[in-house]
C-alpha positions as CSV (number, residue, x, y, z in Angstrom):
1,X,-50.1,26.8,31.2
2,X,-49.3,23.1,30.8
3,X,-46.9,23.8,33.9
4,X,-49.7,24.9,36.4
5,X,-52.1,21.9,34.9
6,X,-48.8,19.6,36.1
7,X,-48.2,21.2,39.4
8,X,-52.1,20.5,40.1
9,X,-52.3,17.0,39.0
10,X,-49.4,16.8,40.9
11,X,-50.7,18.2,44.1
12,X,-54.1,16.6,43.8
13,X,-52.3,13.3,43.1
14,X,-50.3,13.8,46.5
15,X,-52.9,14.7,48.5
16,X,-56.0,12.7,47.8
17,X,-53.7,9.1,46.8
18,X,-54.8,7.3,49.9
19,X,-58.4,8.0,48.8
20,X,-58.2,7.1,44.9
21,X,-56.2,4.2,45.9
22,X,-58.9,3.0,48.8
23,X,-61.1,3.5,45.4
24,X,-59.6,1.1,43.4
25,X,-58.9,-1.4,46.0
26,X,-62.6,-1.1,46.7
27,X,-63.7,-1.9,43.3
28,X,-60.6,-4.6,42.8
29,X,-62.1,-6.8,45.8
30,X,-65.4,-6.8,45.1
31,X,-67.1,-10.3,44.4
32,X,-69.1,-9.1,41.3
33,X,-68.3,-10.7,38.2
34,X,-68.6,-7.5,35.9
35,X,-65.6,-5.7,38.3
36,X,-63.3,-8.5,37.9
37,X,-63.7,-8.1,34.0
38,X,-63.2,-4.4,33.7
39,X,-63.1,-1.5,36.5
40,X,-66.1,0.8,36.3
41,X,-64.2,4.0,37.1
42,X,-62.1,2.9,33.5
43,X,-65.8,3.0,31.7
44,X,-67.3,5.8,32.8
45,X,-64.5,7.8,32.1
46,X,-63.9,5.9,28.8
47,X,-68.0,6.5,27.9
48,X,-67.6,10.3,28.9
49,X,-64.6,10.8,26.6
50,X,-66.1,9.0,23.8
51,X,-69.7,11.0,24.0
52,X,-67.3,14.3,24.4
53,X,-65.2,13.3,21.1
54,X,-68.3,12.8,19.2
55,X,-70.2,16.1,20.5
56,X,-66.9,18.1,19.4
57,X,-67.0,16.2,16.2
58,X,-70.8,16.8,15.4
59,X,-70.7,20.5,16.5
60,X,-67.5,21.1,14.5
61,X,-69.1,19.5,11.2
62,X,-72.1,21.6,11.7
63,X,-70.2,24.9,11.7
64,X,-67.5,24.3,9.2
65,X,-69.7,25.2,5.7
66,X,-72.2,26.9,7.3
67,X,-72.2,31.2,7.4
68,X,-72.6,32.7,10.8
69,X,-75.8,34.6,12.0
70,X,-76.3,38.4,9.7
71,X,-76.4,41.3,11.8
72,X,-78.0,44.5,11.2
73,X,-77.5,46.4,7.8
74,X,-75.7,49.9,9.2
75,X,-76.6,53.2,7.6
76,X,-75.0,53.9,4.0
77,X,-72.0,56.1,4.4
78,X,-70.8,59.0,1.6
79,X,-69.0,57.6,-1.7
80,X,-65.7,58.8,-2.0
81,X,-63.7,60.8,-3.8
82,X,-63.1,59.7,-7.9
83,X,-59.4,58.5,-7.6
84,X,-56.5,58.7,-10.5
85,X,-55.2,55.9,-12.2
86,X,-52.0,54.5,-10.9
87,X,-48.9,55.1,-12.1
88,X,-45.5,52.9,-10.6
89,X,-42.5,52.7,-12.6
90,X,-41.3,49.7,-13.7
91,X,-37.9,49.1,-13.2
C-alpha cells in the first residue's frame, strides 16, 4: 500500500511541478506583508491538520468508555443438556 501512495505522489509531483511551483512563486513575490512572513498554502494546510488531529482526538475520547448501541433481544433458545463433572488426570 505505502508503495502505490509513493508511486502517486511521485507521479503527481512529476506532472503538475511546473504548476505547484508557479504557485509558490506566485505567493513568494507578492508585495503583501502577511506573504512575506509566512506562505498561506503552509497555513491552511497547517490549520486543516490541526482541526483533523483534534476531531480524531475528540471522537476517539468519546468512544473509548462508552458501550456501543443494544440491538434487539433474540428469541430464548432450549437449555442444554445437565453435563458431568470433569475428570483430567493429574500427572
Amino acid at each position: 500500500m505505502y508503495f502505490l501512495i509513493t508511486i502517486f505522489i511521485i507521479i503527481v509531483g512529476y506532472y503538475y511541478w511546473d504548476a505547484i511551483k508557479s504557485m509558490f512563486d506566485i505567493f513568494n513575490t507578492t508585495a503583501t506583508p502577511s506573504f512575506k512572513i509566512i506562505n498561506p498554502w503552509f497555513m491552511a494546510l497547517l490549520l486543516i491538520n490541526i482541526i483533523a488531529f483534534f476531531f480524531l482526538l475528540w471522537l476517539y475520547n468519546s468512544r473509548k468508555y462508552k458501550e456501543g448501541v443494544k440491538g434487539n433481544v433474540g428469541s430464548k433458545g432450549f437449555t442444554g443438556y445437565k453435563g458431568g463433572d470433569c475428570n483430567l488426570p493429574c500427572y
